[in-house]
C-alpha positions as CSV (number, residue, x, y, z in Angstrom):
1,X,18.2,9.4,0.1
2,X,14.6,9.6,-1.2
3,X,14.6,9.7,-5.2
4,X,12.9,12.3,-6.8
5,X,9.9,10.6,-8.5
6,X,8.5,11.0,-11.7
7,X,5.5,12.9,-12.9
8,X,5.2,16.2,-10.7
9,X,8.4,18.1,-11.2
10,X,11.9,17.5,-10.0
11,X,11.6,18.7,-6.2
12,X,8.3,15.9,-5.9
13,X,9.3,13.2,-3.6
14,X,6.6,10.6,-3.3
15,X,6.9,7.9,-0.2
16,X,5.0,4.7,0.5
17,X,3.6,3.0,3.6
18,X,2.7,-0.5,3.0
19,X,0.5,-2.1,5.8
20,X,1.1,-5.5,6.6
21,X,0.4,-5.7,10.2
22,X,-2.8,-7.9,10.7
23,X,-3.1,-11.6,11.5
24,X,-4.8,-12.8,9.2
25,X,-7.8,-14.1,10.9
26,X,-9.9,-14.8,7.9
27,X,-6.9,-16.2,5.6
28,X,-6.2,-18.8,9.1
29,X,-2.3,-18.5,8.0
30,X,0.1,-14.8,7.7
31,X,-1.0,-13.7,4.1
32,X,2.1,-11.6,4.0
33,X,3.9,-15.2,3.1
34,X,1.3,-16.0,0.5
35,X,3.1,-17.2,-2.8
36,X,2.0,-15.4,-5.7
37,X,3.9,-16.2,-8.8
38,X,6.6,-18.0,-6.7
39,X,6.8,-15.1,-4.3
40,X,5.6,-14.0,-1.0
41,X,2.8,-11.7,-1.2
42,X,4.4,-9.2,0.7
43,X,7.4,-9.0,-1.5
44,X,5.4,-9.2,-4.2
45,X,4.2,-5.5,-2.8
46,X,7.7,-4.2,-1.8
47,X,9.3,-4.8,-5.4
48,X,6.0,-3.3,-7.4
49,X,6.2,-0.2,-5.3
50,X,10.0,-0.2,-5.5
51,X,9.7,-0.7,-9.0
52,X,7.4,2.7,-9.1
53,X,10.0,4.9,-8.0
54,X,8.3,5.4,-4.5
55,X,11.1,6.1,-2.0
56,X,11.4,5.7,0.7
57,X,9.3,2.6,1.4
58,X,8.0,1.8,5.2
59,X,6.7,-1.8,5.8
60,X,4.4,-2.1,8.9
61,X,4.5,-5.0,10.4
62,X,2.7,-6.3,13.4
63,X,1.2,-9.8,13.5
64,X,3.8,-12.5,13.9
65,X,6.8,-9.8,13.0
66,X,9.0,-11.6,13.1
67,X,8.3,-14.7,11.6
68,X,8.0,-12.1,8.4
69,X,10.7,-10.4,9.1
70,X,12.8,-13.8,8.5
71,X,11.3,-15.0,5.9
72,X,10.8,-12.1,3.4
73,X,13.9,-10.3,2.9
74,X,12.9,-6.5,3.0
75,X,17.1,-5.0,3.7
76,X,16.1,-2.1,1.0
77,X,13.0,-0.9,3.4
78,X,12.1,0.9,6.6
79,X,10.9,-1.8,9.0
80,X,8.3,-0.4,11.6
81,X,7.1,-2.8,13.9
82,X,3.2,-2.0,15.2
83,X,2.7,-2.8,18.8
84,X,-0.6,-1.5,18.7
85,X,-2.1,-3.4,15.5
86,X,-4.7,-5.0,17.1
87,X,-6.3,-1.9,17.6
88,X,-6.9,-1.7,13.6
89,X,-5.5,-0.3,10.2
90,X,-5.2,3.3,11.3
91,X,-2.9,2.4,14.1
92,X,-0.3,1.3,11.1
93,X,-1.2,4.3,8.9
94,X,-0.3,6.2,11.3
95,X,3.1,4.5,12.9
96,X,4.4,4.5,8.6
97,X,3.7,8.0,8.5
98,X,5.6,8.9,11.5
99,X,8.6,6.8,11.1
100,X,8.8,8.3,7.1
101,X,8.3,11.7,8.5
102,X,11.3,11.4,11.1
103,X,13.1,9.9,8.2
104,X,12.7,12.3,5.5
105,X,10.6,15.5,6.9
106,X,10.4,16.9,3.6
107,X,8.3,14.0,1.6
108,X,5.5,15.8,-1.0
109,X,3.1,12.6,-0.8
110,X,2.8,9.4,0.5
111,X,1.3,6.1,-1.5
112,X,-0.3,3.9,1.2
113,X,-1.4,-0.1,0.4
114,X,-2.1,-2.8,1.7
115,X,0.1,-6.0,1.0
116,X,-2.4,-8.5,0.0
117,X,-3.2,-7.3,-3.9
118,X,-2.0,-10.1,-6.4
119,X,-2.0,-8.2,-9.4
120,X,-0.3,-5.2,-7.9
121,X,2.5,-4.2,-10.3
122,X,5.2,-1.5,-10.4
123,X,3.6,-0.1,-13.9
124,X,0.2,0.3,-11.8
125,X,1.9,2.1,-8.8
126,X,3.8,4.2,-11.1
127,X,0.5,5.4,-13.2
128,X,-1.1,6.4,-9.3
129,X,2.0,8.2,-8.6
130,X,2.6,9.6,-12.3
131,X,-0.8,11.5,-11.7
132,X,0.1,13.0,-8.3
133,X,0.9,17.1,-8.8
134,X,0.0,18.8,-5.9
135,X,-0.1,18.5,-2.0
136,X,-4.0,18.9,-1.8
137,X,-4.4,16.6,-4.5
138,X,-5.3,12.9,-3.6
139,X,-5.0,10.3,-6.6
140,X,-6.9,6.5,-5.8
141,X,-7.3,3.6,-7.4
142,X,-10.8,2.9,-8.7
143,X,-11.8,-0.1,-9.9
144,X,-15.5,-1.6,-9.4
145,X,-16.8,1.6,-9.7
146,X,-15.4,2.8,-6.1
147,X,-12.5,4.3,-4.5
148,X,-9.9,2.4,-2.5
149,X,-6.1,1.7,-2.0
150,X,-3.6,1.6,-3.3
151,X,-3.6,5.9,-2.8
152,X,-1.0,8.7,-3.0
153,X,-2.2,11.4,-0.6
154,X,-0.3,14.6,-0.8
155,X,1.3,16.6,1.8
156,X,-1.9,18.4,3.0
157,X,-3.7,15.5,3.8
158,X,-1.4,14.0,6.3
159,X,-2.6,15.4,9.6
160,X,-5.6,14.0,8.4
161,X,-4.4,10.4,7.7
162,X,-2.8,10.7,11.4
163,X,-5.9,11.3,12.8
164,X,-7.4,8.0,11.7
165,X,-8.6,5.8,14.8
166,X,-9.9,2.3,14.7
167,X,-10.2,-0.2,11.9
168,X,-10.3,3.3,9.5
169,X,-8.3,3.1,6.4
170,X,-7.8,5.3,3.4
171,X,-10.8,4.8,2.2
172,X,-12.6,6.8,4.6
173,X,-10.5,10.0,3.6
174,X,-11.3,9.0,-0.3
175,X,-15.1,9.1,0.7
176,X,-14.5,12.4,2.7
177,X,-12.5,14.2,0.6
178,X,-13.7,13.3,-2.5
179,X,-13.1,17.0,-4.3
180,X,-9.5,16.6,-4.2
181,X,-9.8,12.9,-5.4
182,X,-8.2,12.1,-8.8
183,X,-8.9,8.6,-9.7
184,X,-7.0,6.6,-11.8
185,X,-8.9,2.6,-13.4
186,X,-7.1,0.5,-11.8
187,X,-8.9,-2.9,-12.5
188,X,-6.2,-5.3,-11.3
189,X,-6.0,-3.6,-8.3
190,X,-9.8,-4.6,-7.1
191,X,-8.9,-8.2,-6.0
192,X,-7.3,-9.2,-2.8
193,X,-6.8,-12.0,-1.0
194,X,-8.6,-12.1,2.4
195,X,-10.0,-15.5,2.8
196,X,-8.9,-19.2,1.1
197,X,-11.7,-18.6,-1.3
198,X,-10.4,-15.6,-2.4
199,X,-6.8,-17.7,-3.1
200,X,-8.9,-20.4,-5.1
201,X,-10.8,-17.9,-7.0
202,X,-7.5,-15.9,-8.1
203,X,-5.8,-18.9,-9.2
204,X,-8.8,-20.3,-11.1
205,X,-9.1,-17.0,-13.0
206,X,-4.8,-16.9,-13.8
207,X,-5.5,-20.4,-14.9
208,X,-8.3,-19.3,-17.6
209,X,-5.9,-16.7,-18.5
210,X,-3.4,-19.1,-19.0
211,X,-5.5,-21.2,-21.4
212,X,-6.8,-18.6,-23.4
């Protein structure tokens, strides 16, 4: 049963679709298996938005499923395997939506993100969902002085999230819609890990964190 999350009244039930679908291409190995901390990247995500009270939780997998599938164990969320991922991020946006919809009809809001941000945390979900009141109201991350994911997007917006073709993501809708936008500093949200470089650049910065 989906838990009644925090922040908007007792009858608010906030969901969350976490896209980890793609192959990878830039990163040359799955990024969902990434260790972070001693973890895979992926379950990294799944705890921090577990941790945030979001329920119920939809992974989208696509890209070497299931190699994940056996390797991060995930038994607490709802599995959706994307056949068409290779046509781009909406394709997943739109298969988590659907399968949380046919799961629990009666959702308020959905949190979408991807599943390759290292400093995600369950107190920074929990501050994006915390803000969330309304089903017009979106509430993004910001952090570089733009919008982006992760994003709670309530009720009204959801026809338009499943109308999303291509390589579009949320940030397209952010950009669109920005009167109903509510952004929230997230500045540890802003880095993720697309490329090797990106790897060695977020460990050399933990590692002057470390010393200091």
């Amino acid at each position: 049963m989906a838990e009644k999350t925090r922040g908007a009244g007792p009858s608010h039930v906030v969901s969350a679709v976490i896209i980890a679908a793609g192959n990878s291409s830039r990163m040359g190995a799955p990024k969902q298996l990434l260790e972070v901390d001693g973890e895979a990247l992926l379950l990294r995500t799944f705890r921090a938005v577990a941790a945030s009270g979001a329920d119920p939780i939809a992974v989208v997998l696509g890209a070497g499923a299931e190699t994940v599938r056996s390797r991060v164990p995930l038994a607490k969320a709802l599995i959706v395997v994307n056949p068409d991922w290779p046509t781009g991020m909406a394709s997943s946006i739109c298969a988590g939506l659907r399968a949380l919809e046919r799961l629990h009809p009666g959702i308020d809001a959905v949190l979408l993100t991807p599943c390759d941000l290292p400093g995600i945390s369950g107190k920074a979900i929990a501050g994006l969902i915390g803000a969330h009141r309304s089903p017009a109201q979106i509430v993004a991350s910001l952090y570089g002085g733009r919008l982006g994911a992760p994003a709670v997007f309530g009720r009204d917006h959801f026809p338009a999230l499943l109308a999303l073709k291509g390589d579009s993501g949320a940030r397209s809708l952010l950009n669109s819609r920005s009167a109903h936008v509510t952004a929230v500093e997230t500045p540890e949200l802003g880095f993720d890990l697309d490329t090797p470089a990106d790897v060695a650049r977020w460990e050399a910065e933990m590692d002057g964190k470390c010393q200091d």
